[in-house]
C-alpha positions in Angstrom: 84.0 100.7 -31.6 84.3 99.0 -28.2 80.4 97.5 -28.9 82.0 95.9 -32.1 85.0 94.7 -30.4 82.9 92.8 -27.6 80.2 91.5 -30.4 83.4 89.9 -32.1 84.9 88.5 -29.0 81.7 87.1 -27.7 80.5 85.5 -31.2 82.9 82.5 -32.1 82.1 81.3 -27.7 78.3 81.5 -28.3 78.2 79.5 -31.2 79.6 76.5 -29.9 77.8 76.7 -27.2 74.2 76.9 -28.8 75.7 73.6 -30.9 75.6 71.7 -27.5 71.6 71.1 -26.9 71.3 70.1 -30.7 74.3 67.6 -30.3 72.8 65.8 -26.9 69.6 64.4 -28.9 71.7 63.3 -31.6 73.7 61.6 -29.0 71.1 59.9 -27.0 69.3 58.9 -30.6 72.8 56.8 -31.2 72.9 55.5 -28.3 69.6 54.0 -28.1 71.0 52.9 -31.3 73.4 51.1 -30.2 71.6 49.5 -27.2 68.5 48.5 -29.2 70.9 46.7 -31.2 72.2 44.6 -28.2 69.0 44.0 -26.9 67.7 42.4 -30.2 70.6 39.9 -29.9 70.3 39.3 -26.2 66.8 38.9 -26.9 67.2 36.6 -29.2 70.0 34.3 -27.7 67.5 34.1 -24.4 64.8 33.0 -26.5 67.2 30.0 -28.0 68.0 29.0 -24.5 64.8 29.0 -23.4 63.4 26.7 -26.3 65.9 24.2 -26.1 66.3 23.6 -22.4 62.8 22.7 -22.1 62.9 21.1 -25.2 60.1 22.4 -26.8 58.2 21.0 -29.4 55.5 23.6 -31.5 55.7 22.4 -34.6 59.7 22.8 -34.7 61.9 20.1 -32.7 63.7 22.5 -30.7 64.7 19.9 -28.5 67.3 18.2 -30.8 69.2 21.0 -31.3 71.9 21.8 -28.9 71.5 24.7 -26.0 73.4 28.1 -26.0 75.4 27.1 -23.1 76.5 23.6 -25.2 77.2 25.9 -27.9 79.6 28.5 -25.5 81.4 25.7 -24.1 82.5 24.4 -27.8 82.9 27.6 -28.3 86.0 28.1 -25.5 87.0 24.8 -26.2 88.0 25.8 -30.0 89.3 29.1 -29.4 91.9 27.1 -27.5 92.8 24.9 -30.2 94.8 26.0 -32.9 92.9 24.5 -35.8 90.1 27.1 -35.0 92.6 29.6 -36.6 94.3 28.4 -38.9 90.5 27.3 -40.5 89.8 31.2 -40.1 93.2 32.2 -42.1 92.5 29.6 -44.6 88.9 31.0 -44.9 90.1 34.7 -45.0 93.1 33.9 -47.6 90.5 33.0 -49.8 88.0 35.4 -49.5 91.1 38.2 -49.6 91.8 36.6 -53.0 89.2 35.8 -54.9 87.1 39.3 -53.6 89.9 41.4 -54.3 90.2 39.8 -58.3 86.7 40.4 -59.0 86.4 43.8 -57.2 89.1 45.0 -59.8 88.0 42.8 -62.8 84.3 43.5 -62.0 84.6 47.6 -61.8 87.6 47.3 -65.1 84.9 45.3 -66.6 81.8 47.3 -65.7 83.5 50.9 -66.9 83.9 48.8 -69.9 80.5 47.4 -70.9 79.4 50.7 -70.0 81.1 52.7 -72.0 82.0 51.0 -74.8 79.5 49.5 -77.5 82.2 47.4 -79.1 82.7 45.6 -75.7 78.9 45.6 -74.8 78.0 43.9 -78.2 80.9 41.8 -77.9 81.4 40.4 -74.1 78.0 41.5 -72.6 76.0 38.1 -74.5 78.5 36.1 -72.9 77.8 37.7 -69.2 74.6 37.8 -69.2 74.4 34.1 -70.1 76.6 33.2 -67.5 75.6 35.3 -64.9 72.0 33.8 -63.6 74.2 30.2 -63.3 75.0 30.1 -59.2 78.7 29.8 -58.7 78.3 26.6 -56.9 77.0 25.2 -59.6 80.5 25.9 -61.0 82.3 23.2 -59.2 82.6 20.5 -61.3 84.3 22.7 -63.7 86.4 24.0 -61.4 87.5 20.7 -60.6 88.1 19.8 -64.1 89.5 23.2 -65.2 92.1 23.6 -61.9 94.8 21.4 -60.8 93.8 21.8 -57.4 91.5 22.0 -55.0 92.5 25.8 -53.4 92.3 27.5 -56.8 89.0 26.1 -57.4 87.7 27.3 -54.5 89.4 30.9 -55.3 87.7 30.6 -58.9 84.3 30.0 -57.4 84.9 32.9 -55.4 85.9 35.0 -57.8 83.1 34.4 -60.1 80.2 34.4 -57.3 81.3 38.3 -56.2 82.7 39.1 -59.9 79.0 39.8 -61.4 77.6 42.0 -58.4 80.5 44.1 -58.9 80.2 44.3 -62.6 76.6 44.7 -63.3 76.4 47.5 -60.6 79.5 49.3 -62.2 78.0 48.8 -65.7 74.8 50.6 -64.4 76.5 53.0 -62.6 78.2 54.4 -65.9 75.5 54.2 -67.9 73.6 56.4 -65.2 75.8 59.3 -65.3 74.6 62.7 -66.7 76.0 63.0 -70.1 76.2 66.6 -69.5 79.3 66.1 -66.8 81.5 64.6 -69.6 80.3 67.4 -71.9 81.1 69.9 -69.8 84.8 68.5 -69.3 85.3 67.9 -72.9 84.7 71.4 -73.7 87.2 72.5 -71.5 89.9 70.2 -73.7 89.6 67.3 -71.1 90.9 63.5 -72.8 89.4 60.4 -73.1 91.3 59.4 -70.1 91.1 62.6 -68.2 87.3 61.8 -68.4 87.8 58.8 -67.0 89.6 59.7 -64.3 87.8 63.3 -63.3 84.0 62.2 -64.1 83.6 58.7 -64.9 85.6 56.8 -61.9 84.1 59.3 -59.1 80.8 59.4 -60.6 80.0 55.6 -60.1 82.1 55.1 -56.9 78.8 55.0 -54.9 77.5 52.5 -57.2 80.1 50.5 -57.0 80.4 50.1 -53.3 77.1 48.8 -53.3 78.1 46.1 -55.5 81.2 45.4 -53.7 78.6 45.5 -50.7 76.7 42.8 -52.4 80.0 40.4 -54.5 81.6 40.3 -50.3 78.1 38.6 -48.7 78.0 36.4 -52.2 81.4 35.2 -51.8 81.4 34.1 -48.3 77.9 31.8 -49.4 79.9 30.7 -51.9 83.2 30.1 -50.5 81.0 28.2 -47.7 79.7 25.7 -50.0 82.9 25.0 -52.1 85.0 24.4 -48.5 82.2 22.1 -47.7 81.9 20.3 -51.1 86.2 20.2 -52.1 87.4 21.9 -49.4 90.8 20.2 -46.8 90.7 22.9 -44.7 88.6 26.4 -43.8 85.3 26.9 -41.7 83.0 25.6 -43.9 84.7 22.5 -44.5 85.6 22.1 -40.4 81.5 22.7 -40.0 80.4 20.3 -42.2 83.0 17.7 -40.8 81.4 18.7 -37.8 78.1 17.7 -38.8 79.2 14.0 -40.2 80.0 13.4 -37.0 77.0 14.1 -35.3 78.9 17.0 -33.2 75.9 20.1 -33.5 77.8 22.3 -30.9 80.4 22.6 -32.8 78.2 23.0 -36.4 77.0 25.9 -34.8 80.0 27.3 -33.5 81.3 27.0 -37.2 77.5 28.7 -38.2 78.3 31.9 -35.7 82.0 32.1 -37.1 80.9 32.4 -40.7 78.1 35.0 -39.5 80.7 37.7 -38.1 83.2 36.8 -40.3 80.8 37.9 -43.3 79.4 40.5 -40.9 83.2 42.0 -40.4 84.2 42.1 -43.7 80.9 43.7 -44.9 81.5 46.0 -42.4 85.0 47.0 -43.7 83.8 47.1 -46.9 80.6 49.7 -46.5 83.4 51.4 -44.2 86.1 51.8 -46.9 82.8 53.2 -49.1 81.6 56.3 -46.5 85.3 56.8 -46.2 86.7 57.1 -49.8 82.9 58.5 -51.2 83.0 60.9 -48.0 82.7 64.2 -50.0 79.2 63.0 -51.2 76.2 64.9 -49.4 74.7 62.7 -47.1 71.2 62.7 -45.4 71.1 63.4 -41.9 69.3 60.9 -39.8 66.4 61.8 -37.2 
């Protein structure tokens, strides 16, 4: 009996501690991770500097292009001015708002043309036509079609993440084993408990990917309407930037889009592990 007490008492200490060496390499592996990361950049920022202060000239004209330490110093001089900001709200208000439309319309949609063969035969014609035309190409309408300038740029940014979202829903559904929803239906389940139990947490990893996908789209997008109709965001303050010959500050407008895509991209894929968390995931080496 006292054998059996100890072998209980020792038990739930030495299993922790055998989880310790297998945690360290796990550990180290993300942290080389991490670094590997940082060096890419690093390595790639020196490289910039390098090429244009000794303006360089192999077959590209590094030399007219404006050093890292031109670009830095534009760089502190906007993030002193308030106009740098209130581009970046502008920016964000947009993306916020025409994102968030299509990510509902686009997954409401998608369920839709996927489960229905009424609304396939009837709307899907009419998507797939429109879909391969690239939002930007949409501007002229939007003028037309808008009173003003900020809901055409919201409409363009609706429609240029709208069909990621919907065509990865739509797959999504129609990629579901029929025998889940026969198995619930047997068991008395509804139309809409079917939605709700099988359909919508079936094809949430599908359609994170497309929101994955409609987010980068919509800042390239958004981008190019600021620039073409735009009176205020980053992509209009960078190309004003370039009509004045000012390439510093084109490129400080360049980087701002990059993390700003590269942040909400992040939140998005984010949101995904966080709400699809109770999927089985592969463990990396």
């Amino acid at each position: 009996m006292t054998s059996e007490l100890a072998a209980r008492a020792v038990r739930p200490v030495a299993e922790p501690a055998a989880a310790g060496p297998e945690a360290a390499p796990a550990a180290r592996s993300a942290w080389r991770s991490r670094l590997l990361r940082v060096a890419s950049v690093a390595v790639a920022v020196g490289l910039w500097q390098l090429v244009t202060v000794n303006d360089i000239r192999a077959g590209l004209r590094f030399d007219t292009l404006p050093t890292v330490t031109e670009i830095v110093a534009e760089f502190g001089t906007q993030l002193r001015a308030d106009q740098y900001y209130l581009d970046i709200a502008q920016s964000l208000l947009r993306i916020v708002t025409g994102f968030g439309l299509a990510a509902v319309v686009g997954v409401l949609a998608g369920i839709g043309l996927g489960r229905s063969r009424l609304l396939a035969d009837t709307f899907g014609p009419l998507a797939e036509l429109i879909r391969p035309i690239p939002a930007i190409a949409l501007v002229p309408v939007a003028i037309l079609l808008f009173p003003s300038d900020e809901s055409g740029i919201v409409f363009i940014t609706f429609t240029a993440s709208l069909f990621p979202v919907l065509v990865s829903t739509r797959h999504a559904v129609r990629a579901l084993p029929t025998i889940w929803e026969d198995a619930v239906r047997t068991l008395g389940a509804s139309r809409l408990d079917v939605l709700a139990r099988v359909v919508f947490p079936g094809i949430l990893p599908g359609v994170f990917s497309g929101l994955s996908v409609g987010v980068g789209v919509a800042w390239i997008c958004l981008i190019s309407a600021e620039m073409i109709s735009g009176r205020l965001g980053v992509g209009y303050r960078t190309w004003q930037a370039y009509t004045i010959v000012d390439y510093p500050a084109v490129f400080v407008g360049m980087i701002t889009i990059g993390v700003l895509g590269f942040a909400t991209s992040g939140l998005v894929e984010l949101a995904g592990r966080r709400i699809t968390r109770w999927l089985p995931r592969e463990v990396e080496a």
